[in-house]
N, C-alpha and C positions, 0 to 999 in steps of 0.2 A: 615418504622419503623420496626425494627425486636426486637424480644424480644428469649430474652435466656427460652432453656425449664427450664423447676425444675426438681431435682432429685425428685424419688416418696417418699416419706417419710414410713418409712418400718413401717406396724402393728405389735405394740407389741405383744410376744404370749400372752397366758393364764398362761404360769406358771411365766411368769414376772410381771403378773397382779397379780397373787395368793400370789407369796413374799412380793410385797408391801403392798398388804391387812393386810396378816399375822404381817408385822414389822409395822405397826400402829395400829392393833388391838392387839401385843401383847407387845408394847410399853406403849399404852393407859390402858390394863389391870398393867401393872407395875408402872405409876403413880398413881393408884387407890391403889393399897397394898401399896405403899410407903407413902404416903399422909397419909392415915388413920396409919399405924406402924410409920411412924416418930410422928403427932402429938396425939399420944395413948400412946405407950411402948419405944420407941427410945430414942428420944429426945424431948420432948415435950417440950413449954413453961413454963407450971407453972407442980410442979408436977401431978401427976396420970391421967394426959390426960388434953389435952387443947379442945375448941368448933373448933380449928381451923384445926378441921380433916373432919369437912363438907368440906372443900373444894375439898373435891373428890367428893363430889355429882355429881357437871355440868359435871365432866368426864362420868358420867353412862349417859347421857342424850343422846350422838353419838354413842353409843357402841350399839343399835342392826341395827343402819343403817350401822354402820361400820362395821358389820359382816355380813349384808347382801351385802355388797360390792356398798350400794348407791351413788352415786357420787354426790349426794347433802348434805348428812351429809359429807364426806369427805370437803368439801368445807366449808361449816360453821367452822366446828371443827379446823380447820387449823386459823380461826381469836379466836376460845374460847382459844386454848393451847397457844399462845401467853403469856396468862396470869400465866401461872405457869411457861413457860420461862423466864419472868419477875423475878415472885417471886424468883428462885430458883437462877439467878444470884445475883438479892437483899442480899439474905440470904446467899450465897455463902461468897461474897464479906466483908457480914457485921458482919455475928455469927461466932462462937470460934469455936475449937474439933468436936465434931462428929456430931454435928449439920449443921458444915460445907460443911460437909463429904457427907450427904445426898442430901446435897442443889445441888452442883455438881453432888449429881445421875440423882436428878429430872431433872438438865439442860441438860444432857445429853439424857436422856427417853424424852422429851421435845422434843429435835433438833432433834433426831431420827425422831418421832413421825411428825413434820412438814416436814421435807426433804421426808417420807414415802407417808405422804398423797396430800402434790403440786406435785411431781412425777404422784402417782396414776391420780391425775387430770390431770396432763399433757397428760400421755397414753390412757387417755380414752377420752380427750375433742373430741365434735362434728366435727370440723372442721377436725379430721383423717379418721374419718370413711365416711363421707359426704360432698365431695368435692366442693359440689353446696356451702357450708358455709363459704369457703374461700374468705376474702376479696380479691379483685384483688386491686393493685396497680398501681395508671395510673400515667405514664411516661408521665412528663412536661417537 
């Protein structure tokens, strides 16, 4: 039985690690000003502000792991942002003018923001650095 080698899988540097940090943590900061200015002063629902600008809250909840660069708030936070990916197509789709407008910001700080942080996981999972964690694959 012979088995083909594997190429070595190249370690990301640090400053590839440091851009993706930065575009999820400055993604993440940008859904949180957005959130609270669209449902405050923008475009709110009912005039002079709606309650539904808490929903920047759960955003502050990842942001000091995420700026510690933990790869376990990255992980969580990639199934919480989901949810204003949601929202913002919802609302893209479904509201008028400039309400629109924003809803397309949030989707796009959104998709940033997940593509930034499964990347970051990617370059950092255990199985790069620690090759004893690689499943082997047996040949039937």
């Amino acid at each position: 039985m012979t088995t083909t080698p594997t190429a070595p899988t190249a370690l990301p540097t640090q400053a590839h690690l440091n851009r993706l940090r930065w575009m999820a943590v400055a993604s993440c900061i940008g859904l949180i000003v957005l959130s609270l200015a669209w449902e405050r002063w923008l475009a709110p629902l009912r005039p002079g502000g709606s309650w539904l600008m808490l929903k920047a809250f759960p955003l502050l909840l990842p942001l000091p792991g995420l700026l510690k660069g933990r790869r376990y708030a990255y992980q969580w936070s990639s199934l919480l942002i989901l949810i204003y990916l949601c929202e913002g197509l919802v609302r893209a789709t479904s509201d008028t003018g400039f309400s629109q407008t924003l809803a397309w910001l949030e989707t796009l700080l959104a998709t940033v923001f997940f593509i930034s942080v499964l990347a970051f996981c990617y370059a950092t999972r255990p199985s790069l650095t620690n090759p004893e964690l690689k499943r082997s694959r047996k040949k039937r």
